[in-house]
N, C-alpha and C positions, 0 to 999 in steps of 0.2 A: 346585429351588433351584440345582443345577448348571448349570441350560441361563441362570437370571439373573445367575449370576456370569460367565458368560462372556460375556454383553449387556455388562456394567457394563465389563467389562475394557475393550471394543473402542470406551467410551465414553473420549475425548480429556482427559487432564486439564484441560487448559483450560478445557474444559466444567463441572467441579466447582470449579473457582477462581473461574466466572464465577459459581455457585450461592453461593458461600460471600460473594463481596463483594458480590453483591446485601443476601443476607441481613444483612451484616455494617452495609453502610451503610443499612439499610433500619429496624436497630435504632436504630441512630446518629441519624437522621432521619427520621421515618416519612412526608414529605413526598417522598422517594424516589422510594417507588414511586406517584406519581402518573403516571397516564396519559401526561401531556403530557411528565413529564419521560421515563417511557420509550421515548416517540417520538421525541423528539430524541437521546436515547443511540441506536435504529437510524438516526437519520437521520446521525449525525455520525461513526457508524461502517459506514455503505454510502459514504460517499465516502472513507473512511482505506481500506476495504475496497478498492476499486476502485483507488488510488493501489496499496494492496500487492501489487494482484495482479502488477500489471508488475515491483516491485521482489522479492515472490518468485522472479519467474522470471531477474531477475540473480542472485540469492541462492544458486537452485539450480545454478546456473553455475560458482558460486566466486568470482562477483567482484562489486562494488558498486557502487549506484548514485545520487549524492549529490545530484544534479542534480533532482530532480524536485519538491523542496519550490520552487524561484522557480522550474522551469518550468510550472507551476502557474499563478502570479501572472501571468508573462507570457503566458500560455493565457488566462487570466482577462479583463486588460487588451486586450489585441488583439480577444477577442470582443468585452466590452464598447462600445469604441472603436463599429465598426462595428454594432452592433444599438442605442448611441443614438448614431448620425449623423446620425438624421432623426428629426423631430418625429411622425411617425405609425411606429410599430414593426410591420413586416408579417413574416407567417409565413417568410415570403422571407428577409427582411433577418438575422432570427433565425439559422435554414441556415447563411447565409451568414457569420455571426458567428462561430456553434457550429465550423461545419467549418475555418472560418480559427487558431481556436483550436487546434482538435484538430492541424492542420496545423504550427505552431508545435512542439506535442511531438514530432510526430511527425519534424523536421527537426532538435530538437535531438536527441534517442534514435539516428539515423541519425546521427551526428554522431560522437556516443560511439562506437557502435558499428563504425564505420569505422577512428579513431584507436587501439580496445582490439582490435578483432579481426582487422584487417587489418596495420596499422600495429605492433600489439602495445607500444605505452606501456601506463603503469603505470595504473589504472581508479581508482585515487584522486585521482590528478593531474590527468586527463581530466576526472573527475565533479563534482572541484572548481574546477578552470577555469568548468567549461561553468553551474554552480553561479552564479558571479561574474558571466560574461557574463548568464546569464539574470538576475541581480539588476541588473546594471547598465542594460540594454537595460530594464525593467521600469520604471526610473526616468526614461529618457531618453525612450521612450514616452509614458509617462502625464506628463510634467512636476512627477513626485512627486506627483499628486493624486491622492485616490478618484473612481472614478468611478463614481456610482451614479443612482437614479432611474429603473430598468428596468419595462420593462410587465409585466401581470398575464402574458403568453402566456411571458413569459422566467422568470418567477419558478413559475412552476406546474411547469419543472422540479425543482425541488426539493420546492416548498410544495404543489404540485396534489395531488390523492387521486383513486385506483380503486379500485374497489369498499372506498371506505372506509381503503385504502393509501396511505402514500404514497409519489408516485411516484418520489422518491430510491431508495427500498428498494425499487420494482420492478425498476428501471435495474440495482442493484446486484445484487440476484440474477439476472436475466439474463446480466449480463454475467460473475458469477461460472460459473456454468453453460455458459458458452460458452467460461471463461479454462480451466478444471477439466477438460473435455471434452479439450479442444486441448492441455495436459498429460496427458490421462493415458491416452488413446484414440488418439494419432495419433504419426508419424516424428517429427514437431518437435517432441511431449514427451520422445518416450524420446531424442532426440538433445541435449534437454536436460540431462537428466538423467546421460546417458555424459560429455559434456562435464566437467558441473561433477564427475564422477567421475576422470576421466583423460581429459582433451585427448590424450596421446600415444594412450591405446587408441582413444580414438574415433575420431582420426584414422585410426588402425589398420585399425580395421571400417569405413570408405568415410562414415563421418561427415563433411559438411564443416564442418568447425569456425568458420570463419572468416565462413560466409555465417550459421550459426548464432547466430555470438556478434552479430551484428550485425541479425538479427532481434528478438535477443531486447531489445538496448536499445532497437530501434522502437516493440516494443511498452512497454516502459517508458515513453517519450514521450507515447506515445498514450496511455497512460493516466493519467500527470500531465497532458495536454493534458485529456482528458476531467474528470479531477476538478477541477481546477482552475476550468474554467466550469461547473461543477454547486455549486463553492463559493460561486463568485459570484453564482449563482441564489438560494441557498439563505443567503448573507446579506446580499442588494440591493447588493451594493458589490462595488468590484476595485479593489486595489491593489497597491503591491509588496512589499508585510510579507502579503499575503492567503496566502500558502503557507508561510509562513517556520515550520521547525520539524515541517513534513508528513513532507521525509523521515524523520527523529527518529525522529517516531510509527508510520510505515511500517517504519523497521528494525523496532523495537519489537514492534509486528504480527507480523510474519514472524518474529523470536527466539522471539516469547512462544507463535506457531502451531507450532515444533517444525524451522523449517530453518535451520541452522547456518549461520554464513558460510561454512564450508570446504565446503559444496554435495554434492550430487550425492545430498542424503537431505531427506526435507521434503515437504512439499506444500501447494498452496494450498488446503485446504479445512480445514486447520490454519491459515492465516491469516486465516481469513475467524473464525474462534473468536480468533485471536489478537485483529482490529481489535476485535471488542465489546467483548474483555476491558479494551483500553485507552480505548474511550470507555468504559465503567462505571466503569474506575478515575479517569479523568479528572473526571466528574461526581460521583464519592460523595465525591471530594476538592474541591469545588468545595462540595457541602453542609456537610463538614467545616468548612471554610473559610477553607482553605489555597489562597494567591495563586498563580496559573501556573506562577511563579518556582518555587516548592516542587511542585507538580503535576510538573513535568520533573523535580525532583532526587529525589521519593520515586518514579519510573517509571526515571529513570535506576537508582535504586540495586535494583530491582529487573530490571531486565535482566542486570546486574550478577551480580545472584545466580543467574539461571539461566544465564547462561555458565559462569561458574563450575560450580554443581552438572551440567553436560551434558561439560564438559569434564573434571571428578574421576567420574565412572560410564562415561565412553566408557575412561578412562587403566583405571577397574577392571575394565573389561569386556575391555580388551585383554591386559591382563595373566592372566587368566581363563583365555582363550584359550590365552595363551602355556603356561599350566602345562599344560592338556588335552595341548596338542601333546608337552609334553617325556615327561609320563608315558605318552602313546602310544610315543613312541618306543621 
């Protein structure tokens, strides 16, 4: 009995919130737990997944990253564009879309991270800028229009299956697995993590801070650039509302997986529990039948609540401390 309560402990709350709204909307709606709709809660939470991992790893930093819901769209649109250029869609052309997309995040994330880490402006300012630029260019690109009508070879990234999978959810647990690794096995996680702990000490200990902070919104980029055209796979269309609202749900992710904004405690495999939890709550609210509009404000008021409760146990736990110390003395 002892050896199960110490399983259950090292079991992630998150994980038991995601047991309980299962069960909760599954009462509410017994259409719920149908198959198809629990494929599309993983599939719609392997791309929020893959958008947080980049934005975990601002998070764990200490700083923010606001930028990634229109770099998305424009990730999106720029593939698009080039994969239907031409009337016959070749495996080529595809490549060549995907990587120009991915390329887009991946110059605006170098962007931010130049201006935040080098430069040292303020990462709200930066992220909302770059935020803007990316909605505007998104518009000026596409001429405001959807552009949709992709081939089956484009769309099988999201909607294709292996062995019975699909291939969204494969994409996404790999890439989880290689984000997770690279956090937490290598110099550029743990120099992650010293950063978002204290920039001065890390500096201290031969950390470069500066080439750090600026890797890590690359990879922010890159993985708004990635998700962004896996969304547009995954609902035949790009546009520049196609990302809008991603970061939200990406903060979201990452608060509700356990890494604070003030950084340097967290990790991604707490947001990889975080994104389910918000596409479960997104769909059991959607059965309910509660309009988007209310969808954001009962997820708002619920991040809400655990900032709140994370920041009254961290004030009790310090205080806790504080008396240890004084009756040691």
């Amino acid at each position: 009995m002892s050896s199960f309560l110490k399983f259950t402990k090292k079991i992630p709350g998150t994980v038991y919130s995601i047991v309980l709204l299962v069960v909760f909307f599954s009462l509410v709606n017994s259409r719920f737990l149908n198959p198809l709709n629990l494929n599309n809660i993983l599939k719609n939470a392997s791309i929020l997944t893959i958008v947080a991992m980049g934005v975990t790893m601002v998070m764990l930093s200490a700083k923010m990253d606001l930028s990634v819901g229109y770099v998305m769209s424009l990730s999106a649109i720029v593939a698009s564009m080039i994969i239907t250029s031409r009337e016959e869609t070749t495996i080529g052309l595809i490549i060549l879309g995907c990587l120009a997309g991915v390329a887009v995040g991946v110059i605006f994330g170098f962007f931010n991270g130049i201006m935040i880490g080098k430069y040292k402006f303020d990462y709200w300012l930066i992220t909302f800028s770059s935020m803007a630029i990316a909605q505007g260019l998104s518009l000026v690109v596409s001429n405001g229009r959807i552009i949709s009508g992709y081939s089956k070879n484009f769309r099988a990234l999201a909607d294709g299956r292996i062995l019975g999978i699909s291939s969204i959810i494969i994409v996404a647990v790999f890439i989880c697995a290689i984000m997770i690794f690279i956090s937490t096995r290598t110099r550029f996680g743990y120099a992650i993590y010293s950063v978002g702990d204290s920039e001065e000490c890390a500096n201290k200990s031969g950390i470069n801070v500066t080439k750090t902070r600026i890797w890590i919104y690359v990879i922010s980029g890159l993985m708004a650039g990635l998700g962004g055209i896996l969304l547009a796979s995954k609902t035949n269309s790009a546009s520049s509302a196609l990302g809008m609202g991603y970061e939200f749900n990406a903060i979201a992710a990452v608060v509700v997986g356990g890494t604070p904004s003030e950084g340097g405690r967290g990790g991604l495999l707490g947001t990889v529990f975080g994104s389910i939890f918000i596409a479960v709550m997104k769909s059991g609210l959607q059965f309910v039948g509660l309009t988007a509009h209310w969808q954001t404000l009962m997820i708002g008021f619920f991040i809400m609540a655990i900032i709140v409760s994370d920041v009254t146990i961290s004030k009790l736990k310090l205080k806790k401390e504080l008396r240890r110390i004084y009756k040691d003395a």
